[in-house]
N, C-alpha and C positions, 0 to 999 in steps of 0.2 A: 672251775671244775663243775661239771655236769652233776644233776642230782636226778637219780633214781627216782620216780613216777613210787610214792606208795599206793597201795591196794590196798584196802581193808576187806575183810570179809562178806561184808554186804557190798562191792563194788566187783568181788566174781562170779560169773555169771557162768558160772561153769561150760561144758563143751556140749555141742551140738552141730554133729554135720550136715544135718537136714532143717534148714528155717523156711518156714511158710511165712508170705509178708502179704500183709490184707492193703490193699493198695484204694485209700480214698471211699470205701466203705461207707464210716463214717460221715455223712455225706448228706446236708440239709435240700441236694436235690434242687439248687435254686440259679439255675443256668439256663440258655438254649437248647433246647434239646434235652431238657429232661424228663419230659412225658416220652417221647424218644426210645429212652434207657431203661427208664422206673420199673417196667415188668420184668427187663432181663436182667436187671442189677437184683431185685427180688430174688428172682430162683439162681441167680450166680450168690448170690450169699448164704442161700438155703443148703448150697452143693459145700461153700467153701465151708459154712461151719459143719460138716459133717466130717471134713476133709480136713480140718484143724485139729477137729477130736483124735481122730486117727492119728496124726503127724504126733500129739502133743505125745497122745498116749506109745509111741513109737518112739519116744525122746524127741524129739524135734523141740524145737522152740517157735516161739508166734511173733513176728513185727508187726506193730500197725507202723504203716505210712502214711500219713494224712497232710492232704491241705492244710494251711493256717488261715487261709481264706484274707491273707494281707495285715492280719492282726496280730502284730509280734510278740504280742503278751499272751496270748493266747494259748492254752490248756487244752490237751487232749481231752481226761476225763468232763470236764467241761464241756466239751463238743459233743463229747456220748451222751452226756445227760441231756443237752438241748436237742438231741437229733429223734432220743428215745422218747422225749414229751412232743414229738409233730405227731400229726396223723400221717395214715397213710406210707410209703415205701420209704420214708427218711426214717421213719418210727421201727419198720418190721426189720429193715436191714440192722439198727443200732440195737435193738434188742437180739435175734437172733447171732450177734456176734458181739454180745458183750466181752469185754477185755477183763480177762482174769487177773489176779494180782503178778501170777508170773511173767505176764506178758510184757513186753517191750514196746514204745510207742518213738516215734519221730516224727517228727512238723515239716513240712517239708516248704519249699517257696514257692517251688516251680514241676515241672512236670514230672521229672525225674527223683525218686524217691534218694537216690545219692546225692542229688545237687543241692550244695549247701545247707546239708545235714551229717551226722555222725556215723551214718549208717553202714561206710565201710569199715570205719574201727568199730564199731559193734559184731558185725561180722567176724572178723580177723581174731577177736577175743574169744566169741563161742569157738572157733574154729571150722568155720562152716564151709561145705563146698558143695553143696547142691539147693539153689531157694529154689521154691515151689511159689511163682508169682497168680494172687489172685486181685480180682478188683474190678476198679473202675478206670479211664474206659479202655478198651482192650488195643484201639486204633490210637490210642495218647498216651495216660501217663503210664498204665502197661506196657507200653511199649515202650518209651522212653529210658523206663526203669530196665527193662530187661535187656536193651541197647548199651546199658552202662554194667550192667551186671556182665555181660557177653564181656566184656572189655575187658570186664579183671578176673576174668578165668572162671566163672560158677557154670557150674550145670546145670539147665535152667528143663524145669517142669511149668509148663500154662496151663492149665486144664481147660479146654473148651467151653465145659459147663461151669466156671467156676471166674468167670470173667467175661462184661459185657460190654455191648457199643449199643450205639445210635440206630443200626439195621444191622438185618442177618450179614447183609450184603458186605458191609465194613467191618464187621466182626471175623470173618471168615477170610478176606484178604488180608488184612491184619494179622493172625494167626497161622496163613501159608507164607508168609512176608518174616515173621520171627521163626518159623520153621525151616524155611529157607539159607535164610543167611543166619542166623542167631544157633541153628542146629539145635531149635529148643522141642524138646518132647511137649507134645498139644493133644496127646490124646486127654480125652473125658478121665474124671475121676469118677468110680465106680462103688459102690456102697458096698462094704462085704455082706452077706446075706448072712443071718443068725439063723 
């Protein structure tokens, strides 16, 4: 006989059809090409925390997605805290997008913020059907992640300003390439004026 999955109260995560997923943010910056990246990952996390506040205060809910950098044991809030004591663009991005207590996090292994992580039953539980993907880099694991999100049906928002690559050059084929086949909205997110 089958047994019923309990829930407790602290395990519902109530509904939200709108999830922003901050994709690799978090992010010590210690790859090829990361001088490359480091000014447009800056102002893509300057745009997305602006564009989280809005999302959160709008209901939405927040995922991080993050490398584990190959470290199985390995802890998000951990990662924030090492990433926010670097100097320099590992520092302004971790700080600038510190993770709230309501926020969500998944480790992820590989490119793809679905692959081999929990990330579509967290989905499936808010009840989500529109993620708003931001991050790092917009020619990889944004794209990967939004290739597998296109899969199982989400409407997919990129914000131009709110996700970066290596040059304008691949940032921009990248984002007519998921606009293209992925039919994902790429316009900018825009500040409301007060």
């Amino acid at each position: 006989m089958a047994s019923k999955t309990r829930h407790t109260k602290d395990s519902d995560l109530g509904r939200s059809a709108t999830v922003i997923l901050l994709i690799d943010f978090i992010n010590p910056l210690a790859f090829d090409g990361a001088d490359e990246i480091a000014a447009a990952a800056v102002e893509a996390a300057r745009a997305t925390a602006a564009l989280k506040a809005r999302v959160l205060a709008d209901g939405g809910r927040c995922i991080y997605a993050n490398d584990n950098y190959g470290i199985w044991r390995s802890d998000f809030i951990d990662l924030w805290r090492k990433c926010q004591d670097l100097k320099g663009p590992s520092a302004t991005m971790a700080r600038k997008l510190k993770p709230a207590s309501a926020d969500l996090t998944v480790l992820k292994p590989r490119h793809s913020a679905f692959y081999g992580t929990p990330l579509n039953l967290i989905l499936e539980q808010l009840g989500a059907r529109q993620l708003i993907l931001t991050g790092l880099a917009t020619d990889n694991c944004v794209m990967f992640t939004a290739m597998d999100a296109y899969l199982r049906g989400f409407r997919l928002w990129i914000p131009e300003n709110c996700v970066a690559a290596e040059s304008r050059e691949v940032h921009e084929q990248a984002l007519a390439h998921m606009r293209r086949v992925l039919k994902a909205d790429v316009r900018a997110f825009r500040q409301r004026k007060e």
